[in-house]
N, C-alpha and C positions, 0 to 999 in steps of 0.2 A: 334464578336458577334454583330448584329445588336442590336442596342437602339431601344425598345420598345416605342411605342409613344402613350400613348394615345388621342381622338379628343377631348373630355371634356377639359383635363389639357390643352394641347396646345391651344385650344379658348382662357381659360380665360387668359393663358398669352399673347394671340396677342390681347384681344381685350382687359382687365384692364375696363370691365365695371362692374359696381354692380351687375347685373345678377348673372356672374361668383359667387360671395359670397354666397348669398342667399341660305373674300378672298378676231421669228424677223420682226418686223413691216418694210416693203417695201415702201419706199417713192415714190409716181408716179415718174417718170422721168420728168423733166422740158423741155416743149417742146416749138418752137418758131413758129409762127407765118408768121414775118416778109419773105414778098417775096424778090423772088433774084433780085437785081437789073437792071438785063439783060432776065427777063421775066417777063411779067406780073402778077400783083398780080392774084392767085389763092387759092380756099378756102380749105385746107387742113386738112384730115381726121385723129383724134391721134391714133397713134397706142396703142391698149390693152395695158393698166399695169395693175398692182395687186394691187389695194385700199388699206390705210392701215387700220387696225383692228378698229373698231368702240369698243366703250362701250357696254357692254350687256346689254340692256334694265332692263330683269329680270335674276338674276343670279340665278340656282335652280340646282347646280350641279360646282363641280371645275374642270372637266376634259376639258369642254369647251374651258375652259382659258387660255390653252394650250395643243392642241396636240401630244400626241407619237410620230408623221411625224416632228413636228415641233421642238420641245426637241433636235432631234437627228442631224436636218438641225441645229440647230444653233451652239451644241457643235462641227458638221463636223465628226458623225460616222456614220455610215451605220447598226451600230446592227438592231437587230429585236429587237420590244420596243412597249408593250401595255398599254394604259389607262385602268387601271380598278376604278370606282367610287367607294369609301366607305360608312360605312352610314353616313348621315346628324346627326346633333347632334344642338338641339334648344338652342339658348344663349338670352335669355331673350325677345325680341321682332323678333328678326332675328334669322338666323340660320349659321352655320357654315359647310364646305365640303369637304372631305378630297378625292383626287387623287393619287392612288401611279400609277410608270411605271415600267412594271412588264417585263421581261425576258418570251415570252410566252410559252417557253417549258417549264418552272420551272427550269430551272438548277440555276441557280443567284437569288439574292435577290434584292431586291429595287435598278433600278438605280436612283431614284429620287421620293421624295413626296410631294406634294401642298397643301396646306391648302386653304382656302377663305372663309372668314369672310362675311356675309353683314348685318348689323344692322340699323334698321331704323333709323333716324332722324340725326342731325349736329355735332357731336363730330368730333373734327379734331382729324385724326389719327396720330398726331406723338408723345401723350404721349406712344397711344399705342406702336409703334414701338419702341420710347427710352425705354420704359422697354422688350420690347423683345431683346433691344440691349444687356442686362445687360446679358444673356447668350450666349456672345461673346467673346473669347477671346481678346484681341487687340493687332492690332489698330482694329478699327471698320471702314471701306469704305463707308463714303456716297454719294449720285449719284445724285448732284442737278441739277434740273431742270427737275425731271421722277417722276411722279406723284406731292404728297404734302410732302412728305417724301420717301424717297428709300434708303437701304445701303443692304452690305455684310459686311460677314464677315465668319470667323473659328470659328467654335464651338466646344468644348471639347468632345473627343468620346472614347471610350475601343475599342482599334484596329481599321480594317478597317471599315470606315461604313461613312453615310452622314454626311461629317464634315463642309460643307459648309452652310451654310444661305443666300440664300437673300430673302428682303422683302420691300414691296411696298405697301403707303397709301394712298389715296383719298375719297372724299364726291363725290358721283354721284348716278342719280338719287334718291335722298331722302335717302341715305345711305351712311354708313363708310361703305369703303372695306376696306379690308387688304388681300395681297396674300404670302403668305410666302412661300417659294420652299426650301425644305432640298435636298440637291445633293452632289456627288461627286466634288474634286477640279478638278477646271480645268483651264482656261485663265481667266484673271480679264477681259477682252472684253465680255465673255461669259455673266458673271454676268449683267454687263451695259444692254446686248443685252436684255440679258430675261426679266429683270426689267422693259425696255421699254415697251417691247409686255405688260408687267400685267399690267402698268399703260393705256397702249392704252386699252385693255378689259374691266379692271375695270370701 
């Protein structure tokens, strides 16, 4: 039975702000320079790579953040796998957005759902994440040096369904993100991977 999610409840657990009361990066190739010793120097043209993902200026949607194409390239399946946007939901000065990837004939349920947070002003996000941790079973995985805060982890589920978490935090442009992805288990590399991309977006 799939778990039911509400976007309200899950905001004010990723983001623990007062409101609540009252959201695979490709490294250029390293290229050289240096002429060959036995010809003269000549000025050489780089060959196309693929930039890696920039920050989102203005975030106004979580499907963005991650791609259907791109989900499927990093876990290494070939399904067919669509973005569809849920609604937005207001958390006090910012807003909250929810992405599931949907099976497009309908036969499956959710293979994965994205939350993203963006809240004006300077609150570091890793109180928020350690209290999203606390719906982890453990141990709880954390991934430093990917964003200001990153981890995974297992989360308690009734049968099959998204038991996985990972979630990722940063201040950029004038705002606390947080991207939280509920998915299927799969390689602990996977988790690293995606966790990357959301801190590179964020």
């Amino acid at each position: 039975m799939h778990r039911s999610r509400g976007i309200l409840t899950t905001v004010c657990l990723l983001l623990a702000v007062t409101a609540c009361s009252s959201g695979t990066a490709t490294e250029p190739a390293p290229m050289s320079s240096t002429p060959s010793p036995s010809k003269p120097a000549s000025r050489t043209t780089p060959s196309p790579t693929t930039p890696p993902p920039a920050p989102i200026a203005k975030i106004t949607a979580a499907c963005p953040v991650l791609g259907a194409t791109e989900i499927l390239q990093v876990i290494g399946k070939s399904d067919d796998l669509v973005a569809n946007e849920g609604e937005s939901e207001r958390v006090g000065a910012g807003k909250a957005y929810r992405c599931a990837y949907e099976d497009p004939k309908g036969k499956y349920g959710k293979s994965a759902e994205l939350f993203v947070a963006a809240i004006p002003g300077n609150q570091p996000p890793r109180a928020t994440i350690d209290k999203l941790a606390k719906e982890c079973k453990q141990p709880v995985t954390q991934l430093p040096g990917i964003g200001e805060q990153a981890l995974w982890c297992e989360i308690p589920t009734d049968g099959p369904d998204l038991s996985i978490l990972v979630s990722v935090g940063k201040r950029s442009h004038g705002e606390t993100r947080v991207a939280t992805l509920y998915m299927y288990p799969t390689r602990p590399d996977v988790y690293a991977t995606l966790a990357k991309l959301f801190a590179d977006r964020l």
